[in-house]
N, C-alpha and C positions, 0 to 999 in steps of 0.2 A: 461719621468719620471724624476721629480729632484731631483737633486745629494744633499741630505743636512747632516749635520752633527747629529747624532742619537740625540746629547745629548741634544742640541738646544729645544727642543720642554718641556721636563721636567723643562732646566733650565727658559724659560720664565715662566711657570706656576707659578713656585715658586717666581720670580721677580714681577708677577700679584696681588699673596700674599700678598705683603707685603704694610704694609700700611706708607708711608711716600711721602714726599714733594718730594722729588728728591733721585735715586737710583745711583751710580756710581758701575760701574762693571767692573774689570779688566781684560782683554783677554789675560795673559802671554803665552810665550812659544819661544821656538828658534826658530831663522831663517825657514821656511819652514814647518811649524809645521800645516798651517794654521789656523792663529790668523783672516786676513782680510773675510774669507770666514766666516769663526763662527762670526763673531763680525758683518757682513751686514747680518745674516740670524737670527742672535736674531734679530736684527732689524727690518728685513722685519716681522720674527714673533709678536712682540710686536705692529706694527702699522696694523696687521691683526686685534688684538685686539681692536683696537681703539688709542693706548699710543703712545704718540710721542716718539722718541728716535733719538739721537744723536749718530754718530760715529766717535769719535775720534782718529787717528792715530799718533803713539809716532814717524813714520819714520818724519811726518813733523818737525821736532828738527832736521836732520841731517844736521850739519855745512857743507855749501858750497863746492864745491870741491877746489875750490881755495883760501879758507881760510883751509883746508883739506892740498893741497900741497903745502904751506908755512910753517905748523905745520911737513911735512914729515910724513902725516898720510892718506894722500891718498891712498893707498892700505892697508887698515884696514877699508876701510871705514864699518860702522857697527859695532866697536867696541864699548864700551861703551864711552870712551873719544872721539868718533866721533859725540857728539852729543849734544846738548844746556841743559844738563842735569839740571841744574839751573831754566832755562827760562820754562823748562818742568814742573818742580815741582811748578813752580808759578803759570803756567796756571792751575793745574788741585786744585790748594787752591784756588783758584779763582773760579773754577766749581763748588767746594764744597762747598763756601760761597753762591751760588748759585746767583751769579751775570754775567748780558751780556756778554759776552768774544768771540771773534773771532780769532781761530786757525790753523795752516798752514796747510796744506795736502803734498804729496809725491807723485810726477809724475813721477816713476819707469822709462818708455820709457825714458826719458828727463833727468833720475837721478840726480834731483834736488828738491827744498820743493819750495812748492806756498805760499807765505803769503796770511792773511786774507783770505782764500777759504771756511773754516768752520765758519757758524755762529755756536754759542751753547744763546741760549735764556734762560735768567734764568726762566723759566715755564715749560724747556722739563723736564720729569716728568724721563725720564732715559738718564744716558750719559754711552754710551760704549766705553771704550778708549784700543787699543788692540795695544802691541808692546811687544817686548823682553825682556826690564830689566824694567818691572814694580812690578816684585816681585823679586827684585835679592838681595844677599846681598852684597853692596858693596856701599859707599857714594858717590854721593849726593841720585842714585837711594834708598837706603832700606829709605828714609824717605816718600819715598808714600805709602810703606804698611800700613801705619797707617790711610789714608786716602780713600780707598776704602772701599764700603759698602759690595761688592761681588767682592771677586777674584777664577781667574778660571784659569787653566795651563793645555794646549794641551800636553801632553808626548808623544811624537813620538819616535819610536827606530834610534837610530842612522843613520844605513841603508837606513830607508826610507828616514831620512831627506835628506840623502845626494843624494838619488835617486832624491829628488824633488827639492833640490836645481839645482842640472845640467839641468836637465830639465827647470827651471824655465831659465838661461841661454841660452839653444838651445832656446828657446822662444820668445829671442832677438834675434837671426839670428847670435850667435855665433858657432863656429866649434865645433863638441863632444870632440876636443882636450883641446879647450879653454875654453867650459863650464867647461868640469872638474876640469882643472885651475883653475878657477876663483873661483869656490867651494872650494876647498882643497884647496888654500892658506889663504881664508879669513873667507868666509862664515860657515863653518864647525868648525873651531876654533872657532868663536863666539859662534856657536850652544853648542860647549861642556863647553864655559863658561859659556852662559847663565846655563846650566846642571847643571854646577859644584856648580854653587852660588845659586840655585833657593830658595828662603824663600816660607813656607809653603803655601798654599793653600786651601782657603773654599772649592773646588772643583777641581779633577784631572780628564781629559777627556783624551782619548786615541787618541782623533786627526784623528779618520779614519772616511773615510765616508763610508757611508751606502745607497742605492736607497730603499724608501718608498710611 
């Protein structure tokens, strides 16, 4: 049986709805909250429908690690000043002007961004773009809330994030000593700023799954 996310299935309907050239829809939420899992399962739903859709990921913006540990911001990485926040917002005026654009992707194993990996064709009738501070308020990031057509925010309770970020650590083949680590110095601060700053939301989902 598959594990999907409850909300998914309402929110395409409603995305089916709507009658325009091109839909942009925001998948905010903290660290762990599962943004990448909602944001490929609208998409597998929407191309069950027939509608092409794109999915676009805000981690391909994170600055290098080695321009990271020059900056002395390599253990942060995931902050919000860890990340091409500039070159992000360009890309996605670019989406909305609904022109050709090709956008990096995030190879978590390899913890580094692939350029050119995403095509986005200005014809795909939906682009899903799902990362952390896409509703946040803080500059350069709160100047996209202006630009999505649908924003949506996974709210997970603390707890579990934190559950699922060490997890996602053991994952890599790190020790329960050092997932934790690595959760609770960086990952988890981020989570509670992402938190702390969130701007409003067309839609709040609770972020859990459900078997259907």
């Amino acid at each position: 049986m598959t594990i999907v996310t409850r909300h998914v299935h309402d929110l395409a309907d409603m995305l089916l709805g709507r009658a325009a050239p091109r839909l942009i829809v925001a998948v905010a939420g903290a660290p762990g909250s599962g943004k990448s899992t909602f944001a490929a399962e609208l998409a597998r739903r929407l191309g069950a429908r027939g509608k092409r859709s794109v999915v676009v990921p805000m981690d391909g913006f994170h600055l290098d690690n080695a321009l990271l540990e020059a900056r002395s911001l390599l253990a942060r990485k995931g902050a919000p000043d860890t990340f091409d926040a500039q070159g992000f917002v360009r890309l996605i005026r670019a989406i909305k002007a609904q022109e050709d654009v090709v956008a990096p992707s995030f190879d978590r194993m390899r913890d580094l961004s692939v350029a050119g990996a995403i095509a986005v064709p200005a014809q795909a009738p939906f682009v899903i773009v799902e990362g952390n501070y896409l509703m946040f308020d803080q500059a350069p990031w709160a100047d996209l809330a202006g630009l999505w057509d649908v924003s949506v925010r996974l709210d997970v309770p603390l707890p579990e994030l934190r559950a699922r970020l060490i997890q996602r650590w053991l994952s890599q083949n790190l020790s329960r000593a050092a997932a934790t680590r690595r959760a609770e110095s960086n990952d988890i601060p981020n989570a509670q700023h992402v938190i702390a700053k969130a701007l409003p939301c067309d839609f709040t989902f609770d972020g859990q799954q459900a078997r259907v």
